[in-house]
MARNUPA-703204 format. One line per 3 residues: for each residue x, y, z of C-alpha. Coordinates in pm, 1 decimal, always signed. Layout:
N
X Y Z; ...
end
This chain:
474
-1330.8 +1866.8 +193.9; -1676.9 +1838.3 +239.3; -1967.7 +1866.7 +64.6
-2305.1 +1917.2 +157.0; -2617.0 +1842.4 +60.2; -2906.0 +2094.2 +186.1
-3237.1 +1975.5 +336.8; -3464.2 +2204.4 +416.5; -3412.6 +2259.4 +792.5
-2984.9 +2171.9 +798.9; -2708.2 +2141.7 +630.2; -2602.8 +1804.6 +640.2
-2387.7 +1549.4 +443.3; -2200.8 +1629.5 +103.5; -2298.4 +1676.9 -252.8
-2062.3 +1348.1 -391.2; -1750.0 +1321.0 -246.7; -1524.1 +1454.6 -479.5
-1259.2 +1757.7 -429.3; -1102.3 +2017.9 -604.7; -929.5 +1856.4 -924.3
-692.0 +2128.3 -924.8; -531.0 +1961.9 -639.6; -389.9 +1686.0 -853.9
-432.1 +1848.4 -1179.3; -84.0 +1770.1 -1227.7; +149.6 +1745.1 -1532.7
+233.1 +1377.2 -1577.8; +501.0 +1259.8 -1777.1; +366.8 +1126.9 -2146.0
+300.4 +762.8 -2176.5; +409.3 +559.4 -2481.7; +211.8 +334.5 -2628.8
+342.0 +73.1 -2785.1; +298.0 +57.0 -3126.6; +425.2 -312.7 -3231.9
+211.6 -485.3 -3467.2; +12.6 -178.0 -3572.0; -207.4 -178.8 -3866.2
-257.8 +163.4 -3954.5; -21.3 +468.6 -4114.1; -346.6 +704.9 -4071.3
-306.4 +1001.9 -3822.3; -543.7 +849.5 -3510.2; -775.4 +1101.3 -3424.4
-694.7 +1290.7 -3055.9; -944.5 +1271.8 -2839.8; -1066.2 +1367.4 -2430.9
-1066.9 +1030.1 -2270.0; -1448.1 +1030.6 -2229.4; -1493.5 +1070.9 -2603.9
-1225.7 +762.1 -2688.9; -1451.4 +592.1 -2449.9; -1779.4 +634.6 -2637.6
-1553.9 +594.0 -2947.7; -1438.7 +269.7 -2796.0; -1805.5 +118.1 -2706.8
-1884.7 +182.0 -3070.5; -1603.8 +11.9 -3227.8; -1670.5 -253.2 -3021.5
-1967.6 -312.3 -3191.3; -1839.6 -244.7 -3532.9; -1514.6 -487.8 -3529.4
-1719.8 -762.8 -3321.4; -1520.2 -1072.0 -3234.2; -1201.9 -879.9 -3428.5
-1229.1 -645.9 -3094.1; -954.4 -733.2 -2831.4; -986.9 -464.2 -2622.6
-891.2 -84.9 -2604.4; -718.1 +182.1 -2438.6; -667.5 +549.4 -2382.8
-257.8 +644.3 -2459.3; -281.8 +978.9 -2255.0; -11.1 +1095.3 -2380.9
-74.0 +1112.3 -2742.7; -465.7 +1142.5 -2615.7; -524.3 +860.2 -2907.4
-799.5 +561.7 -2847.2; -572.4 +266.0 -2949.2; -808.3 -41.7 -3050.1
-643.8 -407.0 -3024.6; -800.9 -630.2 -3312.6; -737.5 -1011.4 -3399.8
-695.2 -975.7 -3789.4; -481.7 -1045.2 -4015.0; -568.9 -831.0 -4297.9
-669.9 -472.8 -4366.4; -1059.7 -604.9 -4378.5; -1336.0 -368.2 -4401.5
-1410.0 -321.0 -4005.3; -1028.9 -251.2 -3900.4; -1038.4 +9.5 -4224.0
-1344.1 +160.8 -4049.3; -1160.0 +172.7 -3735.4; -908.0 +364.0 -3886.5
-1140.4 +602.9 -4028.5; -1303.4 +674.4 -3724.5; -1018.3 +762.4 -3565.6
-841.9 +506.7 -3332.3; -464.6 +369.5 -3405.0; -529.7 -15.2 -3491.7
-287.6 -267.3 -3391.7; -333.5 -647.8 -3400.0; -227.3 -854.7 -3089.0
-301.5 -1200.3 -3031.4; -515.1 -1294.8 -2768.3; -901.3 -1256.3 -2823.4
-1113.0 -1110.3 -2598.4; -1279.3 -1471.4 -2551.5; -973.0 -1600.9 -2484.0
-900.8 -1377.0 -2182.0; -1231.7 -1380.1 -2038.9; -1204.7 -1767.6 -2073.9
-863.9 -1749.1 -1864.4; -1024.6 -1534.1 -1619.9; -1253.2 -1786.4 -1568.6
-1039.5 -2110.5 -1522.7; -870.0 -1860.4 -1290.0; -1212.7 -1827.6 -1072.6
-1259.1 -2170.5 -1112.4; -918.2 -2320.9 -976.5; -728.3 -1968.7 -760.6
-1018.9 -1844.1 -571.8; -798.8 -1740.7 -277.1; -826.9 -1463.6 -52.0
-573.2 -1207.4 -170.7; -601.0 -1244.5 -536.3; -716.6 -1027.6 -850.8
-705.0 -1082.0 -1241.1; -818.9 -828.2 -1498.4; -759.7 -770.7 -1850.4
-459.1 -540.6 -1952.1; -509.2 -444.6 -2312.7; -187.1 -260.4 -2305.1
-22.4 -611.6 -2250.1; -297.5 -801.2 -2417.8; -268.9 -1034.3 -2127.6
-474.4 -1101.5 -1790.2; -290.6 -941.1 -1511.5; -299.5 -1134.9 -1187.6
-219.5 -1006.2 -874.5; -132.9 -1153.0 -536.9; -105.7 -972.4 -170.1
+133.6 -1063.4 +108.1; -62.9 -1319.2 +254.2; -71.4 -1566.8 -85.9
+241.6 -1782.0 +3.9; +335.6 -2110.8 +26.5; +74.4 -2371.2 -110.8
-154.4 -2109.1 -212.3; +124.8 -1914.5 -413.5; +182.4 -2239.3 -578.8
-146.5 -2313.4 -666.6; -180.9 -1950.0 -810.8; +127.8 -1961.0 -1004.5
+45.1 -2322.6 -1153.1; -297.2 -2224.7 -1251.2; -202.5 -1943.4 -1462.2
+108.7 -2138.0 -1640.8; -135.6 -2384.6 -1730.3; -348.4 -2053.2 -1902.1
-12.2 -2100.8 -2179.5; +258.4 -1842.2 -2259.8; +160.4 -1519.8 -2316.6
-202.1 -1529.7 -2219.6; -105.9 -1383.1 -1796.3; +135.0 -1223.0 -1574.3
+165.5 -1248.9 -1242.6; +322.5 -999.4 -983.9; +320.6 -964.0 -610.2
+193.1 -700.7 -407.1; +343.4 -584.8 -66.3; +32.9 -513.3 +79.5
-297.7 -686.7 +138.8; -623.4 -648.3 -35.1; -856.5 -511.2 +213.0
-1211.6 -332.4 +163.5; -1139.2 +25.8 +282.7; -1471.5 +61.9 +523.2
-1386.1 +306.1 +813.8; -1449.6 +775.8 +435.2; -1500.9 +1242.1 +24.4
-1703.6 +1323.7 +299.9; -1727.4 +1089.6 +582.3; -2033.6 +899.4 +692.7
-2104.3 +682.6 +1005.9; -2296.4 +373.0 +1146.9; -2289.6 +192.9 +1467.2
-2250.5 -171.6 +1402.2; -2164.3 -465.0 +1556.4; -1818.6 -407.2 +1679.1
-1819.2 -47.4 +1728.9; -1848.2 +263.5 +1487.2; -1818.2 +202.6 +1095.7
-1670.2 +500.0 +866.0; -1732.5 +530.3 +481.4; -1730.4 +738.3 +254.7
-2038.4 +934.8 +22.6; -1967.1 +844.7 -336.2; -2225.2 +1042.0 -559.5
-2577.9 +1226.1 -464.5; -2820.9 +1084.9 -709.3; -3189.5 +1025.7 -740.3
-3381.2 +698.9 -650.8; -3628.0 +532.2 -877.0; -3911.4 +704.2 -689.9
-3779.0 +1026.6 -705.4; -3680.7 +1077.0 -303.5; -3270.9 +1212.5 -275.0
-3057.5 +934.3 -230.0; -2669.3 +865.5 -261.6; -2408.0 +587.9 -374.2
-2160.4 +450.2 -165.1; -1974.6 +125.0 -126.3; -2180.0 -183.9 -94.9
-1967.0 -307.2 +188.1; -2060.7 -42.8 +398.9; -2476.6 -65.6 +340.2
-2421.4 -442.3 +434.5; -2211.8 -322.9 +734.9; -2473.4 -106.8 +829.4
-2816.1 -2.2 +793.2; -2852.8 +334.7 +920.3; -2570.2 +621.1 +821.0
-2541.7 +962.3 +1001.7; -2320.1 +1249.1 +888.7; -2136.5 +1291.0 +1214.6
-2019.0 +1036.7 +1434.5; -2266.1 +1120.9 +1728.2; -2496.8 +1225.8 +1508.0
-2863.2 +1077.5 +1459.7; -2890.1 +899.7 +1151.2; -2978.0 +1085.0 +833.4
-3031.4 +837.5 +552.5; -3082.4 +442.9 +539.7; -2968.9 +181.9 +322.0
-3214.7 +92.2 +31.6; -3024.6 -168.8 -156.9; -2642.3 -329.3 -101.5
-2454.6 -563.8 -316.9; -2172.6 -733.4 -147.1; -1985.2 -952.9 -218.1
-2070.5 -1055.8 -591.8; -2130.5 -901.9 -867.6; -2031.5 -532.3 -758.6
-1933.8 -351.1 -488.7; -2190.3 -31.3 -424.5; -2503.9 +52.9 -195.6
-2804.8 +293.8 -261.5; -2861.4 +521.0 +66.9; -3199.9 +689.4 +82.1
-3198.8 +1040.5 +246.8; -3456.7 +1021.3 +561.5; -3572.6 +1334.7 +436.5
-3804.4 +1368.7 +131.2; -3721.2 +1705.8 +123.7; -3317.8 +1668.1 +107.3
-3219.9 +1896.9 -178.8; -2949.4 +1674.6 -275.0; -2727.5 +1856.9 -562.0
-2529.9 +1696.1 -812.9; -2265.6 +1905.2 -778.2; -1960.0 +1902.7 -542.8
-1819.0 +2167.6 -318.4; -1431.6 +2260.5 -375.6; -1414.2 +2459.3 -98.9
-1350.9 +2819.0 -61.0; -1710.9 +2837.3 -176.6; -1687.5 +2690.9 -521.0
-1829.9 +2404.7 -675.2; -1794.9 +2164.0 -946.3; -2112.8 +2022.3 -1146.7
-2105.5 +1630.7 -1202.8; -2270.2 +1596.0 -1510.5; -2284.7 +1294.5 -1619.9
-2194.8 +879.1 -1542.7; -1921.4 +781.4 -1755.1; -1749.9 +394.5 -1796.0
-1359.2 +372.9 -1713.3; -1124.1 +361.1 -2008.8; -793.2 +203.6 -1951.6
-489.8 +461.9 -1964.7; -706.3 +789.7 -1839.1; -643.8 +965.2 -1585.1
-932.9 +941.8 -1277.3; -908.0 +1136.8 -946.4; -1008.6 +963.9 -618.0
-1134.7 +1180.5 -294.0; -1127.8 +1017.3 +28.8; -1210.4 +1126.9 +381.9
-857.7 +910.6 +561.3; -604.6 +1041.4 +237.3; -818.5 +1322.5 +37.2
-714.8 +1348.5 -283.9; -540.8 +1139.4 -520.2; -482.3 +1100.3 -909.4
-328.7 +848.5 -1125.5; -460.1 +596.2 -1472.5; -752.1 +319.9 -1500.9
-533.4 +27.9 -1532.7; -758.0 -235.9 -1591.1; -1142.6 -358.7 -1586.8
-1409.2 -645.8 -1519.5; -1139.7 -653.5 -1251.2; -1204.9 -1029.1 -1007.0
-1100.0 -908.7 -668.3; -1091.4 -1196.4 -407.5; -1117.1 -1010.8 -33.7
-1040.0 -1235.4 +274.4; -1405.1 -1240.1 +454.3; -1452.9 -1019.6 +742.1
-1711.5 -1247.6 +893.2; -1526.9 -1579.9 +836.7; -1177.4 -1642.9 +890.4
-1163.1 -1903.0 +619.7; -1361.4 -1779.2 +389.4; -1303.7 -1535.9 +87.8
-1552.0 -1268.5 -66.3; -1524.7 -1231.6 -442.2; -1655.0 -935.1 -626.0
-1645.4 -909.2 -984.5; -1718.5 -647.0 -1294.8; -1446.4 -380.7 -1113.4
-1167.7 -122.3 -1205.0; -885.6 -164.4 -1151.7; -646.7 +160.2 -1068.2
-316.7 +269.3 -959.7; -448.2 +550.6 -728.4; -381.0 +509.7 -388.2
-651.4 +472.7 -70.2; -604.6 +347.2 +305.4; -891.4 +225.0 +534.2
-1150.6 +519.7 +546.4; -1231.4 +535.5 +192.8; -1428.8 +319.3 +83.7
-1717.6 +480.0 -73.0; -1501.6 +764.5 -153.3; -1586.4 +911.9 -566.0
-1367.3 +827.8 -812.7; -1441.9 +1053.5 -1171.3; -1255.1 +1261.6 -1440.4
-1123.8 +1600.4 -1459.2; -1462.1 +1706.8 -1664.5; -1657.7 +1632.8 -1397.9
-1801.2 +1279.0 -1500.1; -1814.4 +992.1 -1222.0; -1714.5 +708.3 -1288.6
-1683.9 +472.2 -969.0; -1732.8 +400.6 -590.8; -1370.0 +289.4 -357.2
-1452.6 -74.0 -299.1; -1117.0 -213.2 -180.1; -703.5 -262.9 -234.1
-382.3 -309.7 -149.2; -83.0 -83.9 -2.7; -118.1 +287.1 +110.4
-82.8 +648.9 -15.2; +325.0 +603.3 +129.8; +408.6 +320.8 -49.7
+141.3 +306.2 -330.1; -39.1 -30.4 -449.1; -334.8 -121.6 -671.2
-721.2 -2.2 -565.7; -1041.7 -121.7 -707.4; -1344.0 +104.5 -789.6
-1741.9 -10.2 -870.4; -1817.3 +116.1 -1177.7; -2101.3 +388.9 -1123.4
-2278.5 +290.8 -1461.9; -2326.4 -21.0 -1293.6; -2392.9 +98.8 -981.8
-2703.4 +289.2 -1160.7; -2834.5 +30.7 -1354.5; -2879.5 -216.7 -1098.2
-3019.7 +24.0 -858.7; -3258.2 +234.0 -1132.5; -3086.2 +567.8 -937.9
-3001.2 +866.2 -1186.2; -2710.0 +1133.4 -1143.2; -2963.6 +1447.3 -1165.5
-2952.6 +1804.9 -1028.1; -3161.4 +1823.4 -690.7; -3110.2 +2131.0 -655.1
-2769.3 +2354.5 -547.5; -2743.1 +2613.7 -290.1; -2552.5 +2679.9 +42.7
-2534.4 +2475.8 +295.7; -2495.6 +2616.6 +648.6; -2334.3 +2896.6 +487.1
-2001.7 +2723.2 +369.7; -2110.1 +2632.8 +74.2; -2186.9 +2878.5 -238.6
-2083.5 +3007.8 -525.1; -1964.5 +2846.6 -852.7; -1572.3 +2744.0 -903.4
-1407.0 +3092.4 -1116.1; -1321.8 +2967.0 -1450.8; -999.4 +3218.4 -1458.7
-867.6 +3154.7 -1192.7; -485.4 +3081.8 -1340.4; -231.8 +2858.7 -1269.4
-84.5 +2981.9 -943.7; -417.0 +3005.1 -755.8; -481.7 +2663.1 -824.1
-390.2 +2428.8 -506.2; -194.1 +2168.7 -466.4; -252.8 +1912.1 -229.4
-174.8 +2113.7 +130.3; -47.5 +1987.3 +427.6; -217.7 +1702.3 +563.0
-190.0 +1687.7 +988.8; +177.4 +1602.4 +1056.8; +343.4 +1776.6 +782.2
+465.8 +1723.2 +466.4; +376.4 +2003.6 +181.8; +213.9 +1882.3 -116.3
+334.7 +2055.9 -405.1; +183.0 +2009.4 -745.5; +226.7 +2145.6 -1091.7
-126.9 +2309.4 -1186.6; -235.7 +2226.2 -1522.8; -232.9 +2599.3 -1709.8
-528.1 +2438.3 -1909.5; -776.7 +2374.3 -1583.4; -1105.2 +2393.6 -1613.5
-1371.1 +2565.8 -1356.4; -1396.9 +2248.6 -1198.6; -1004.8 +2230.3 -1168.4
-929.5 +2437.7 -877.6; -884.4 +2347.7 -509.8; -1053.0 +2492.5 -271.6
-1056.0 +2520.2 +105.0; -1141.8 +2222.4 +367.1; -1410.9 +2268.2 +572.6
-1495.2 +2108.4 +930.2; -1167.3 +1926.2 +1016.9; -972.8 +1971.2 +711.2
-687.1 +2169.1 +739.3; -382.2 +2272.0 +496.1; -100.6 +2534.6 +291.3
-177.4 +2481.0 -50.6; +9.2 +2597.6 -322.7; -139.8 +2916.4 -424.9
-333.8 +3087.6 -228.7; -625.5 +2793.7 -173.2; -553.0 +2509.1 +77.2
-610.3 +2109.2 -4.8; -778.9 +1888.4 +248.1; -626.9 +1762.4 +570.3
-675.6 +1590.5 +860.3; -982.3 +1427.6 +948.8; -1040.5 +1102.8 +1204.3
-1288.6 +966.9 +1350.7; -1285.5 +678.4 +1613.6; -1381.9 +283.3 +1579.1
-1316.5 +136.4 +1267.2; -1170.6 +443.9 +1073.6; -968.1 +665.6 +1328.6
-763.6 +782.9 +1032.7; -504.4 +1117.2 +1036.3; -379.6 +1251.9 +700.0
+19.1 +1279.0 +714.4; +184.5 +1473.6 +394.8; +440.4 +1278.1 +223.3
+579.6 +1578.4 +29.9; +407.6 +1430.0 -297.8; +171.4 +1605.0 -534.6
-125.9 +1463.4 -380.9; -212.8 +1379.1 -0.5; -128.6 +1117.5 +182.0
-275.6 +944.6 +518.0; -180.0 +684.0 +709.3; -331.9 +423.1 +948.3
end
């Protein structure tokens, strides 16, 4: 699915790369909270999951060191607030009143972030990653295939020594990999051959000029990004963080004049405004586009993730990146970069890296974009929206019902992707069709992306696993 921004002469690379929600704006099956040790017998508010996220920064500040940490139960749509109290004080009454369900729990949020660091200081191994779990109140830790042996004994040791009940610890089939090779695809030549990524988010620099967000892995990778593989380059790297503390890159358009819209295309010549930068809230539901798998859905699952990627440049060595989130939504090599946001059309992080595929599923880490912004002084604005080599125009129909909403097509090789349309969808809920190389049936009468490769380090087809939501493989 692509989406373009519009200089002046040419259409060139997308407007964020983000697809039609519709595609995974499934029905999924309620979650239940758990609601042991709770505090309150007041009705908890219901809320969107960006509003129990502003709700949740300010109770933060209201409940202080009583705060333990938060999530979004989407199936009740209720904020539920951890606190460390023993009493009905003032603050947890407040909480109440305001709207959350209160429950007490025992570990501190000092305590946690205290574990997560003994866990930097003494399982820094390649193949690792911790981040708080307020559903369990615990630190989750995660290790890939290759943590065996010594080093699985050394991880294992380190977080019995955290005490009972304070971390869990859980395999994962797969290995933890940055996804470089990318929404809409983007390309560099680099040492070793062609490098493939993905556009995150068009946003403005600090100066003004048209810029975009990507994954900082791929501005350290390369310095120059085209929107074609043969292509001549079109934008250049201004800043990259990688490894450390984040995971994104600021790309400045080559052209002053690059009308670079905050908005993406859906296809079928719609397009969804992206309105606003929003932080991750654990338990909501966040859709991920890619340019190897295309779209995917599924719940924030953790954050101020600790991912600990073997180095690409030294066989022994590790690169940790901190301050991430932590999902259950798939992603193969090719999207890195790719835009990860909300159903209202808020972004709210970059692909940085994971484990597992879209077959199989596994755990995949985003950069938060909030962070992303504030380190780079960029802004999500409006630079303008349009067509773009005429396959871009229009604005997604707002009643457009359930059956004309897509799901996610068939992706090169087979495999139909049928998914329920949410009835409820919004005008930025409906899928639309691929343009360029992207190919599909959807469900309805709109088709989801499909195939698209490219060669080098990303020569990536999409192959339909008969899921609600696309699938590629390597």
């Amino acid at each position: 699915m692509s989406h373009k921004r519009i200089p002046k002469r040419k259409a060139a690379i997308a407007a964020g790369s983000v697809a039609a929600l519709g595609a995974a704006a499934i029905l999924l099956p309620h979650a239940n909270a758990s609601q042991d040790g709770s505090s309150t017998n007041a009705a908890p508010r219901v809320l969107k999951a960006t509003d129990a996220s502003n709700l949740a920064s300010q109770l933060q500040n209201l409940l202080g060191d009583a705060f333990a940490g938060s999530y979004y139960d989407s199936g009740t749509q209720q904020l539920v607030v951890n606190v460390i109290s023993g009493d009905k004080n003032n603050v947890v009454v407040q909480a109440e009143k305001a709207g959350a369900k209160v429950r007490e729990v025992r570990n501190s949020l000092a305590a946690l972030k205290a574990g997560a660091q003994t866990l930097k200081a003494k399982a820094t191994i390649p193949g690792t990653a911790w981040a708080i779990d307020p559903k369990t109140n615990k630190l989750a830790v995660t290790a890939d295939s290759t943590v065996t042996g010594a080093k699985w004994d050394r991880l294992t040791s380190t977080v019995k020594s955290l005490g009972a009940d304070m971390a869990t610890v859980k395999k994962s089939s797969g290995t933890f990999r940055t996804k470089v090779a990318g929404g809409d695809a983007i390309f560099a030549q680099a040492q070793g051959g062609t490098v493939r990524c993905s556009l995150g988010f068009n946003v403005k620099a600090s100066d003004g000029s048209p810029a975009f967000l990507t994954a900082g892995h791929c501005g350290v990778a390369a310095k120059q990004w085209s929107d074609s593989e043969t292509g001549q380059p079109i934008a250049t790297v201004d800043q990259a963080t990688f490894p450390g503390d984040g995971d994104f890159s600021l790309v400045k358009y080559d052209d002053p004049n690059t009308q670079a819209a905050s908005e993406v295309n859906t296809g079928d010549g719609k397009t969804v405004q992206i309105t606003q930068a929003a932080d991750a809230t654990v338990g909501e539901t966040v859709f991920r586009m890619g340019s190897t798998t295309g779209l995917h859905d599924g719940q924030v699952t953790g954050l101020d993730a600790t991912v600990n990627f073997q180095s690409e440049t030294d066989p022994n060595g590790v690169d940790t990146v901190t301050g991430l989130i932590q999902t259950n939504v798939c992603a193969e090599a090719g999207d890195s970069g790719g835009s990860l946001f909300t159903q209202d059309g808020s972004a709210v992080g970059m692909t940085s890296g994971g484990s597992g595929d879209c077959t199989n599923g596994g755990e995949t880490f985003f950069q938060p974009v909030t962070t992303a912004l504030q380190a780079t002084g960029a802004t999500l604005g409006d630079g303008g929206a349009g067509a773009g080599a005429g396959d871009q125009a229009g604005t997604a129909d707002p009643s457009a019902s359930a059956g004309d909403q897509a799901g996610g097509g068939d992706a090169v090789g087979g495999g139909d992707q049928v998914g329920t349309a949410d009835p409820s969808a919004t005008a930025g809920d409906e899928a639309g069709n691929g343009v360029g190389d992207q190919s599909g049936n959807g469900v309805g009468d709109q088709s989801g992306a499909g195939d698209q490769s490219g060669t080098g380090a990303g020569d990536q087809s999409g192959i339909g696993d008969g899921s609600s939501s696309l699938t590629g493989s390597q």
